[in-house]
ROMI-925247 format. One record per atom (N, C-alpha, C, O): residue in three letters; z, x, y. Coordinates in steps of 0.02 Angstrom, whole numbers, padded with zeros to 5 digits, always signed. Layout:
ALAZXY/...
***
This chain:
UNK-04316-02803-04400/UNK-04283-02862-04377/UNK-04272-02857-04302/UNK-04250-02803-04283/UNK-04286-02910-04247/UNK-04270-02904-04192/UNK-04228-02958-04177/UNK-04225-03015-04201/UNK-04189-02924-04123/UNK-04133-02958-04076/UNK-04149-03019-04059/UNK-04210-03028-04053/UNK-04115-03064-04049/UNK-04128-03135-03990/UNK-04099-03088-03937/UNK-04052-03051-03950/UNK-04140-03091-03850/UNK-04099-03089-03822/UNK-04062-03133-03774/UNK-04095-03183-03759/UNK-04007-03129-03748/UNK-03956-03177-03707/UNK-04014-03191-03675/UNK-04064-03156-03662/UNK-03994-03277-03657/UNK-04016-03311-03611/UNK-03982-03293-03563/UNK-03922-03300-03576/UNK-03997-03261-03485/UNK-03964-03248-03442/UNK-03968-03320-03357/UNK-03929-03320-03309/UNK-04036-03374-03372/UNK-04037-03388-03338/UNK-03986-03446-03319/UNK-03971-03481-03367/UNK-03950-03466-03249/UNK-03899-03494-03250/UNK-03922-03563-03215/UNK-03883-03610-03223/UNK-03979-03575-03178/UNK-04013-03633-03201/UNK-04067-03668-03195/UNK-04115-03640-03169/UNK-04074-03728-03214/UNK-04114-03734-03227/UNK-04213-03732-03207/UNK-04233-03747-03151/UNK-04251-03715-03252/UNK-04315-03687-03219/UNK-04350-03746-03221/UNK-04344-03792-03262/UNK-04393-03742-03165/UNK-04441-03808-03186/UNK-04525-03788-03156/UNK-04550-03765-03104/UNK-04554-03817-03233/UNK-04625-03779-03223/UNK-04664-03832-03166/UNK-04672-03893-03170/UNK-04685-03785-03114/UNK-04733-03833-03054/UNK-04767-03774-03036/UNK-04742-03720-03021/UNK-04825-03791-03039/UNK-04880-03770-03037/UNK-04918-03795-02927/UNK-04957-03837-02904/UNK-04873-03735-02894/UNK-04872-03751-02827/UNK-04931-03697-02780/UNK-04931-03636-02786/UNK-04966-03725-02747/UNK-04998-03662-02692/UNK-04945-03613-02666/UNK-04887-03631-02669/UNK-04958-03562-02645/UNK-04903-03514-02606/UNK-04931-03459-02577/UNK-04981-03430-02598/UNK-04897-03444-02523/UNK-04923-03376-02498/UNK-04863-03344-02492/UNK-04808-03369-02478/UNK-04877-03279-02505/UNK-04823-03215-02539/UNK-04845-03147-02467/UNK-04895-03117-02448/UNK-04777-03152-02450/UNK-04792-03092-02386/UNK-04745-03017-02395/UNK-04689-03006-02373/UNK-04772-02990-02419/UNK-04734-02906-02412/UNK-04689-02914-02364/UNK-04699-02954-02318/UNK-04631-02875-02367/UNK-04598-02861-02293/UNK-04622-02813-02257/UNK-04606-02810-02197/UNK-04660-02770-02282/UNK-04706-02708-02265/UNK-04750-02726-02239/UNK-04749-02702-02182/UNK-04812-02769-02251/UNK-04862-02805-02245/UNK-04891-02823-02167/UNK-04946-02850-02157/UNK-04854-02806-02127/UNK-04847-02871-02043/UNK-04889-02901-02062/UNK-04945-02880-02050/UNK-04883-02959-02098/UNK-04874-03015-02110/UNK-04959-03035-02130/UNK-05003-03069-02104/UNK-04952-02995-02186/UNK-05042-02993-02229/UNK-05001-03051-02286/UNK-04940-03048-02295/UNK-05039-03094-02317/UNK-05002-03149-02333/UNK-05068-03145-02414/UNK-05128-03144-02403/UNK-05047-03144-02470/UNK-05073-03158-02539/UNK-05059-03230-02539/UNK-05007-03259-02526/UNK-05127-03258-02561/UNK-05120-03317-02598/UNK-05105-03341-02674/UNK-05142-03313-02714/UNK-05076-03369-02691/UNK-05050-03379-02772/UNK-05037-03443-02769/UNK-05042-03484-02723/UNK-05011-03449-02848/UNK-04983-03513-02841/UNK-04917-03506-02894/UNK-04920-03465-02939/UNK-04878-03536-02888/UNK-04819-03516-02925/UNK-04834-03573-02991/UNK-04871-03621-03000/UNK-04766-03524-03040/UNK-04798-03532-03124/UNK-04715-03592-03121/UNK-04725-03649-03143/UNK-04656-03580-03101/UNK-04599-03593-03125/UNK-04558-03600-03026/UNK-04581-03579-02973/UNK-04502-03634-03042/UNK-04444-03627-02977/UNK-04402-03658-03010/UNK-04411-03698-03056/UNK-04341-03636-02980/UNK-04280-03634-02991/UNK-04216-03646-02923/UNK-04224-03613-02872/UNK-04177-03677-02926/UNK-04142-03657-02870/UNK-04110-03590-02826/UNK-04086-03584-02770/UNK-04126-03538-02888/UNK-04123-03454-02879/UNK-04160-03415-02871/UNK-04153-03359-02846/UNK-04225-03450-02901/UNK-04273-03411-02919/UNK-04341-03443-02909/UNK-04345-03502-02894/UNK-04398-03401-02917/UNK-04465-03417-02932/UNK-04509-03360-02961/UNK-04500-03300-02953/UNK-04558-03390-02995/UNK-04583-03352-03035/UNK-04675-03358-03009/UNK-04695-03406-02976/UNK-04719-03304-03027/UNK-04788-03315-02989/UNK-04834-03251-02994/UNK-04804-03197-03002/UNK-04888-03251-02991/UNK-04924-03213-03000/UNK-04959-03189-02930/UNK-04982-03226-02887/UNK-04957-03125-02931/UNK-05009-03091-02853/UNK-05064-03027-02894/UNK-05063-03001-02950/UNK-05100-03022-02847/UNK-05166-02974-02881/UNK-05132-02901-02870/UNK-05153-02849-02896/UNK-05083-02905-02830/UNK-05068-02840-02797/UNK-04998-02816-02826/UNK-04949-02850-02811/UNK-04990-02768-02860/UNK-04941-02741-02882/UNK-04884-02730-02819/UNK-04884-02698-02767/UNK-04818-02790-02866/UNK-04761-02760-02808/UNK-04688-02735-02846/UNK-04673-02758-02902/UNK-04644-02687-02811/UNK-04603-02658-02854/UNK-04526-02704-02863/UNK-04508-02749-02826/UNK-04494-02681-02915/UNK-04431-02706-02935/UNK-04386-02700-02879/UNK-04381-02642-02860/UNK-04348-02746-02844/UNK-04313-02711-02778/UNK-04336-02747-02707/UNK-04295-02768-02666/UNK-04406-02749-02699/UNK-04440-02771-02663/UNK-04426-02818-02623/UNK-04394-02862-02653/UNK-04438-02833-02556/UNK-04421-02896-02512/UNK-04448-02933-02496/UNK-04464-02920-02438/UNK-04477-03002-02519/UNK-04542-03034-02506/UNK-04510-03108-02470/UNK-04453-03130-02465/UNK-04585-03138-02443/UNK-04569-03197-02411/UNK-04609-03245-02440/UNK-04669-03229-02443/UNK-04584-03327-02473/UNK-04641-03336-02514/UNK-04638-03423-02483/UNK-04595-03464-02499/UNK-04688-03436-02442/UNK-04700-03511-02409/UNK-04746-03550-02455/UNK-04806-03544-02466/UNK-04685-03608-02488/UNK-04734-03657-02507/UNK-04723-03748-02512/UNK-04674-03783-02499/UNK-04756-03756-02523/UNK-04757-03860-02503/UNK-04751-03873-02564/UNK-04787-03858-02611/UNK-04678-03915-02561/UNK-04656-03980-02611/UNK-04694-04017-02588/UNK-04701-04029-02528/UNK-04732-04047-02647/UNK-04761-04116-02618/UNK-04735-04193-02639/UNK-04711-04199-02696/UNK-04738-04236-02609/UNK-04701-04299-02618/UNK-04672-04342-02663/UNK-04634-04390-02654/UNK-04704-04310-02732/UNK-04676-04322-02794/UNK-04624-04280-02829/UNK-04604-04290-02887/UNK-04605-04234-02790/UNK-04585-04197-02802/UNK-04504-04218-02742/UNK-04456-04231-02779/UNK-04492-04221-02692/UNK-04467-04244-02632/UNK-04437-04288-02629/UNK-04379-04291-02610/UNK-04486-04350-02655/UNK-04490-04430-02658/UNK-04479-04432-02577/UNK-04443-04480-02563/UNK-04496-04398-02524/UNK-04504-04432-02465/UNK-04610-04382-02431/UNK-04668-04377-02453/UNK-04580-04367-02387/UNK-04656-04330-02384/UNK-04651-04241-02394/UNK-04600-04208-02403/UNK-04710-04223-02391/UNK-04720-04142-02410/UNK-04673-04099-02351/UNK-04673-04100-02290/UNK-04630-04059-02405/UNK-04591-04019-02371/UNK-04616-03930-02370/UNK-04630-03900-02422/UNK-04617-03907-02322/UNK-04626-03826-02328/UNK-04573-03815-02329/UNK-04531-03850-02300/UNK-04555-03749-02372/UNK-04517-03702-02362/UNK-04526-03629-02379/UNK-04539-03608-02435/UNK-04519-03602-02338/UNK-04497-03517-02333/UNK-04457-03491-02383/UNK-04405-03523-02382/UNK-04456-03448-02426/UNK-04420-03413-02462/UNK-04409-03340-02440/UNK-04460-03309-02425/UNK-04344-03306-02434/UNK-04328-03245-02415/UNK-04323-03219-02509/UNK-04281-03250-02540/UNK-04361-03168-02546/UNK-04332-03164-02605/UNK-04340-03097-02624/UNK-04374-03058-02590/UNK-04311-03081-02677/UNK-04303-02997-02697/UNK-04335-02981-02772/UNK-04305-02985-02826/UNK-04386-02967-02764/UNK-04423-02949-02836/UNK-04357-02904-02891/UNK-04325-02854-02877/UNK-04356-02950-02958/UNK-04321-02936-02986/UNK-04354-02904-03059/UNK-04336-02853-03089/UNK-04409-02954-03076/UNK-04455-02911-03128/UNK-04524-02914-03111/UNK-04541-02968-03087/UNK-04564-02874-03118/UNK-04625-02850-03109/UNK-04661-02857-03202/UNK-04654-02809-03239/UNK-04693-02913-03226/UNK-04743-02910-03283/UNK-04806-02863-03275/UNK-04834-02848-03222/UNK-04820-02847-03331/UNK-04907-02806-03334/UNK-04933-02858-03326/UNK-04909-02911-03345/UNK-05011-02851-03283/UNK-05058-02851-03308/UNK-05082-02903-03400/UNK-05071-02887-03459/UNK-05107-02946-03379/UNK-05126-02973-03454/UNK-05185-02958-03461/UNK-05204-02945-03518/UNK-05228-02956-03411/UNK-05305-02909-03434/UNK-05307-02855-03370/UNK-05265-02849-03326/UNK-05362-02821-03378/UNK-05395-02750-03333/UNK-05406-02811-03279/UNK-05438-02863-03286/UNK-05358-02779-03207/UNK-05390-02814-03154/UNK-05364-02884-03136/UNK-05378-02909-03082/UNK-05331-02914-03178/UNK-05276-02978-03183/UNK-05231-02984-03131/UNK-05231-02931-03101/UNK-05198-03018-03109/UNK-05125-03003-03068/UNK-05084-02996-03118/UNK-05095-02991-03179/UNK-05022-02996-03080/UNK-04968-02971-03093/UNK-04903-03020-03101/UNK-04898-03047-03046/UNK-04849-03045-03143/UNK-04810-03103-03137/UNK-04748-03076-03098/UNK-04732-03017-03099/UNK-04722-03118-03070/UNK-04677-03092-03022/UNK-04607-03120-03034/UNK-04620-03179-03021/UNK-04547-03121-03048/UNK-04493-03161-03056/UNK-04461-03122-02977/UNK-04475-03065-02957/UNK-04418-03169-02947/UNK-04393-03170-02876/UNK-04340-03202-02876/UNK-04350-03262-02884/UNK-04271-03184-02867/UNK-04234-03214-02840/UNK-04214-03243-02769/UNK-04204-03193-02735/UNK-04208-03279-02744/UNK-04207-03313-02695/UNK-04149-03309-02662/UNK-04103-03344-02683/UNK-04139-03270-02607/UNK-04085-03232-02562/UNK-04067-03284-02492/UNK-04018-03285-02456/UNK-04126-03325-02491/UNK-04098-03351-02418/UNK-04184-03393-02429/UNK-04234-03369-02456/UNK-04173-03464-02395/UNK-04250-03515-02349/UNK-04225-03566-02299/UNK-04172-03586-02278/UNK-04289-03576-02291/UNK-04276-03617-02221/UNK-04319-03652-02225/UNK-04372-03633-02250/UNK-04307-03737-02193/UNK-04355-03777-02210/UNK-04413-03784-02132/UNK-04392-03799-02076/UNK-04470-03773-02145/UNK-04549-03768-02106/UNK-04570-03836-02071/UNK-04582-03885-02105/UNK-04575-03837-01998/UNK-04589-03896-01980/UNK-04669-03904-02012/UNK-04701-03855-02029/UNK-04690-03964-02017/UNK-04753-03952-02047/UNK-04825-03986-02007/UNK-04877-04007-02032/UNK-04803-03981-01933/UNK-04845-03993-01882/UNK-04823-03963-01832/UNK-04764-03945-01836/UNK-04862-03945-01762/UNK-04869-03913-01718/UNK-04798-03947-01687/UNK-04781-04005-01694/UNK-04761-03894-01651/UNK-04711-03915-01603/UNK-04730-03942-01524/UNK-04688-03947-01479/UNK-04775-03953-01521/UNK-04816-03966-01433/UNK-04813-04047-01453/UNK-04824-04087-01408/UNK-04797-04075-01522/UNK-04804-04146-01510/UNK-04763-04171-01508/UNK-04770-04232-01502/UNK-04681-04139-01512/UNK-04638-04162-01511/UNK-04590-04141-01414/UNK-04547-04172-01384/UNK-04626-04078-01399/UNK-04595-04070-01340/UNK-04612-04136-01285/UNK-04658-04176-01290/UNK-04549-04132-01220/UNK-04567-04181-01181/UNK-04562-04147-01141/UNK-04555-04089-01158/UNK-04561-04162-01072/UNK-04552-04102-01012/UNK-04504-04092-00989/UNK-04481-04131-00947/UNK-04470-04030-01012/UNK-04399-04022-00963/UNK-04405-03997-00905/UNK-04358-03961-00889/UNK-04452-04004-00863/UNK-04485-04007-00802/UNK-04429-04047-00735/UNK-04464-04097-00729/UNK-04384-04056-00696/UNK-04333-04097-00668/UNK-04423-04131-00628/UNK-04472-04095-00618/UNK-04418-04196-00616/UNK-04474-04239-00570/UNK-04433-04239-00509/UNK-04398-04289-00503/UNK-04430-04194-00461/UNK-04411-04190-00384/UNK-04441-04234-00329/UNK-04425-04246-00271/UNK-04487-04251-00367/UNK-04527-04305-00300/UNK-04502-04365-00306/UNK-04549-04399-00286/UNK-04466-04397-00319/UNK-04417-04457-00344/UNK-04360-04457-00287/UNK-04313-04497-00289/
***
């Protein structure tokens, strides 16, 4: 006979199926591509080819897109802390990742040179 065990999550998950790039803190800034399975306001969940450990400090950038938003595609940065590490489902597979989410910041999502103006003073005036 086996246990149920406690539901521990506190809320709610929602499955979106998002691009992402996943950066080691170790890494200077070697960046895995994935795409995430699940997010949460705590959490996210996702697969990388590269084994990473329980503990771990990762950075994980990815785009809400507008249906998601209901205005236009938002980036954001995730600061997060690998909490479980899954096997392998075949030889050579990635790896599923659950992450809690410690800290983000939202990504301008075009170059800043189009918004600067010149704070240059015009002296010939």
């Amino acid at each position: 006979m086996t246990q149920a065990i406690p539901e521990r999550r506190t809320m709610r998950r929602f499955d979106m199926r998002l691009p992402a790039a996943v950066r080691r803190s170790d890494d200077n800034g070697v960046e895995m591509a994935t795409e995430t399975e699940n997010v949460s306001a705590r959490g996210i969940f996702f697969h990388v080819p590269g084994a990473l450990r329980v503990g771990e400090q990762v950075a994980v950038t990815l785009t809400f897109p507008p249906h998601v938003t209901l205005t236009e595609k938002v980036r954001v940065r995730f600061e997060a802390r690998v909490i479980r590490v899954e096997p392998q489902s075949f030889a050579g597979g990635p790896v599923g990742v659950a992450a809690t989410i410690e800290a983000y910041e939202f990504l301008r999502s075009y170059p800043l040179e189009h918004l600067q103006e010149s704070t240059e003073p015009d002296w010939s005036k």
